[in-house]
C-alpha positions as CSV (number, residue, x, y, z in Angstrom):
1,X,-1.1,111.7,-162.1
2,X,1.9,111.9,-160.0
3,X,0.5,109.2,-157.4
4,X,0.1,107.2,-160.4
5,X,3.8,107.8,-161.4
6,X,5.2,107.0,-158.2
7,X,3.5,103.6,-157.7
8,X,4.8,102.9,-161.0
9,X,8.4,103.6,-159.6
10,X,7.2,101.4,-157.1
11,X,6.2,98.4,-159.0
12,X,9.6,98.5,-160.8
13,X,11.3,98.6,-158.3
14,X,10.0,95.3,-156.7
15,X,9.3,94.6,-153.3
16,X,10.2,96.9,-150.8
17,X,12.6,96.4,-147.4
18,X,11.8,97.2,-144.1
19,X,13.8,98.8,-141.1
20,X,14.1,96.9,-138.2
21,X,15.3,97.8,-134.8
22,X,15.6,95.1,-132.6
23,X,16.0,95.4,-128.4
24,X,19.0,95.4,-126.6
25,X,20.2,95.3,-123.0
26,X,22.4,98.4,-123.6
27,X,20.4,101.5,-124.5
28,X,18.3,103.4,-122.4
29,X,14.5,103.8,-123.7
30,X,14.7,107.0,-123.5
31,X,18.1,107.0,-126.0
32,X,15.9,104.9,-128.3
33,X,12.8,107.7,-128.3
34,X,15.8,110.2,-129.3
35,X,17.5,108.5,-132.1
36,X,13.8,107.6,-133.5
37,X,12.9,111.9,-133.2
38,X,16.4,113.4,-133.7
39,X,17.4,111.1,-137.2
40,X,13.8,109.9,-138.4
41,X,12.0,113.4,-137.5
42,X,9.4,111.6,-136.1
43,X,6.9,113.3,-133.6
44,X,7.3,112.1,-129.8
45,X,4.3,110.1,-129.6
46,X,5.1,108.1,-132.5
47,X,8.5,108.0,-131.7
48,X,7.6,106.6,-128.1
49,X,5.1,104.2,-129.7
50,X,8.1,102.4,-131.5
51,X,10.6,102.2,-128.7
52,X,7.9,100.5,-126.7
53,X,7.3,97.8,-129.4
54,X,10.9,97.5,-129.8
55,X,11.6,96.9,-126.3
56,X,8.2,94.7,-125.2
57,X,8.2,92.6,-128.4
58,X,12.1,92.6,-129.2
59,X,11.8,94.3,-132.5
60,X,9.8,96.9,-134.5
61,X,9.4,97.6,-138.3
62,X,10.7,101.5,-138.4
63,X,9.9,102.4,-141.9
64,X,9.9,101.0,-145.6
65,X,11.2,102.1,-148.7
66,X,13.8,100.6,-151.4
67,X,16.5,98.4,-150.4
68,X,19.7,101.2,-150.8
69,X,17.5,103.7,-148.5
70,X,17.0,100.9,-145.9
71,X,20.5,99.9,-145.2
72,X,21.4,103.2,-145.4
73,X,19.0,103.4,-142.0
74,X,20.5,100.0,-141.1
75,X,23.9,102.3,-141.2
76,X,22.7,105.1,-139.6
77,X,21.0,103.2,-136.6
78,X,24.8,101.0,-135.7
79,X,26.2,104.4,-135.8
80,X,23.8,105.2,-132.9
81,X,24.9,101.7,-131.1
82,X,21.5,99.9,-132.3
83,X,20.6,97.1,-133.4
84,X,19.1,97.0,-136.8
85,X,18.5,94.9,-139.8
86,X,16.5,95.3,-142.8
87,X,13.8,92.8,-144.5
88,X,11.9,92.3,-147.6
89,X,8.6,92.3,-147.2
90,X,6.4,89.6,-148.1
């Protein structure tokens, strides 16, 4: 039921956006691993995982949710000194 509920939220909500955090010549990888763990919680190896795609492919998708939550992120991340936009997604 509450699955249910929440995809309904979902649905009327529209499509959702997506975090992305692009490369940049300035930060350290290592800086990147700590903003993803210290402000997203996220555990080292997943946190690791993104700041390789971000800095071997130029960008990585972060996380998704509604549009206000993602720039919110988009917010937070320029507050860190990173690069960030947000997307809908197709």
């Amino acid at each position: 039921m509450l699955e249910e509920t929440r995809l309904e939220e979902r649905l009327e909500l529209g499509k959702p956006w997506t975090l992305v955090v692009w490369d940049d010549p300035v930060n350290l990888m290592t800086y990147v691993t700590w903003v993803f763990r210290s402000y997203f919680g996220f555990p080292k190896p997943k946190a690791e995982r993104l700041m390789m795609q971000v800095h071997t492919e130029g960008k990585a998708a972060i996380l998704s949710g509604t549009r206000e939550e993602m720039e919110r992120h988009v917010e937070a991340m320029h507050g860190y000194g990173l690069q960030a936009t947000l997307q809908q997604v197709d």
